[in-house]
C-alpha positions in Angstrom: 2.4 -16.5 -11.3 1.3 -13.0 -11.1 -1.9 -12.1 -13.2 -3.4 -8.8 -11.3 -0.8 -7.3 -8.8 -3.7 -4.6 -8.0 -4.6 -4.3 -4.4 -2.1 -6.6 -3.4 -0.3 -3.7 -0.7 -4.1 -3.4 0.5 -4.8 -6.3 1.2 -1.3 -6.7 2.7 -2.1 -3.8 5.1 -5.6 -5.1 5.9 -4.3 -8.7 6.8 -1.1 -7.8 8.5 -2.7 -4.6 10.9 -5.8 -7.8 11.4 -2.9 -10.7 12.2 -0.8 -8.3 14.3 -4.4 -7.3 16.9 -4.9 -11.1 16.9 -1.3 -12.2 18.0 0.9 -8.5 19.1 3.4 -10.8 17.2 4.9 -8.5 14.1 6.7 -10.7 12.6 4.2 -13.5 12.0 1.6 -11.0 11.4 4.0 -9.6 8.2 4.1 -13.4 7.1 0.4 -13.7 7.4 -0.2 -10.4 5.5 2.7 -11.0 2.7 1.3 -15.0 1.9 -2.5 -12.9 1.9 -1.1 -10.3 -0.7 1.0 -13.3 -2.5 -1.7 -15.6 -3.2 -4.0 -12.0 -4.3 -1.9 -11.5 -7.4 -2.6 -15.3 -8.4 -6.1 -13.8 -9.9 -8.0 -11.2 -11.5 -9.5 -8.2 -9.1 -11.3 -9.6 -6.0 -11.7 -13.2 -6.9 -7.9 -13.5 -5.7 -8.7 -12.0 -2.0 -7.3 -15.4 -0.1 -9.7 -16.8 2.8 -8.5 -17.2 6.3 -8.1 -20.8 6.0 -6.4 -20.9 3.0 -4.0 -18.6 4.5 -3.1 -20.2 7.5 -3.1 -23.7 5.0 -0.4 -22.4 3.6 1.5 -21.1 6.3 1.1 -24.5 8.2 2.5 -26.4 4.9 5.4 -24.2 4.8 6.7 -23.3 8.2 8.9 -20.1 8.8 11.6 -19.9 11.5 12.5 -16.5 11.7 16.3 -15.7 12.1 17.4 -12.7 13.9 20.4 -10.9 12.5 22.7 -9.0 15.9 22.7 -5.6 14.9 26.0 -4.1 15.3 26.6 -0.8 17.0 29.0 1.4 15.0 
């Protein structure tokens, strides 16, 4: 339930551009940084900034398969 959506595309940037120069991988690193801003807006101001840990708990409870759509040339 959102309570404080403020900083929430920070701390999406901050978490995705740190995921993505860990792994190179885009796509996980825009998981990682959208579950980060996600669990922000849970909370009022900085007491909703996610750890690591509880980050990657989440992402390890609820896998994510990601499906690639063809693009079609036109």
């Amino acid at each position: 339930m959102e309570v404080d959506p403020t900083g929430a595309g920070d701390i999406f940037t901050t978490a995705f551009l740190i995921r993505l120069e860990e792994t190179g991988d885009p796509i996980m690193a825009a998981r990682f940084g959208n579950v980060a801003a996600s669990m922000s807006v849970e909370h009022v101001g900085t007491t909703g900034i996610p750890t690591r840990q509880a980050i990657l708990a989440y992402m390890e409870a609820h896998p994510f398969e990601p499906t690639f759509v063809e693009q079609t040339k036109f």
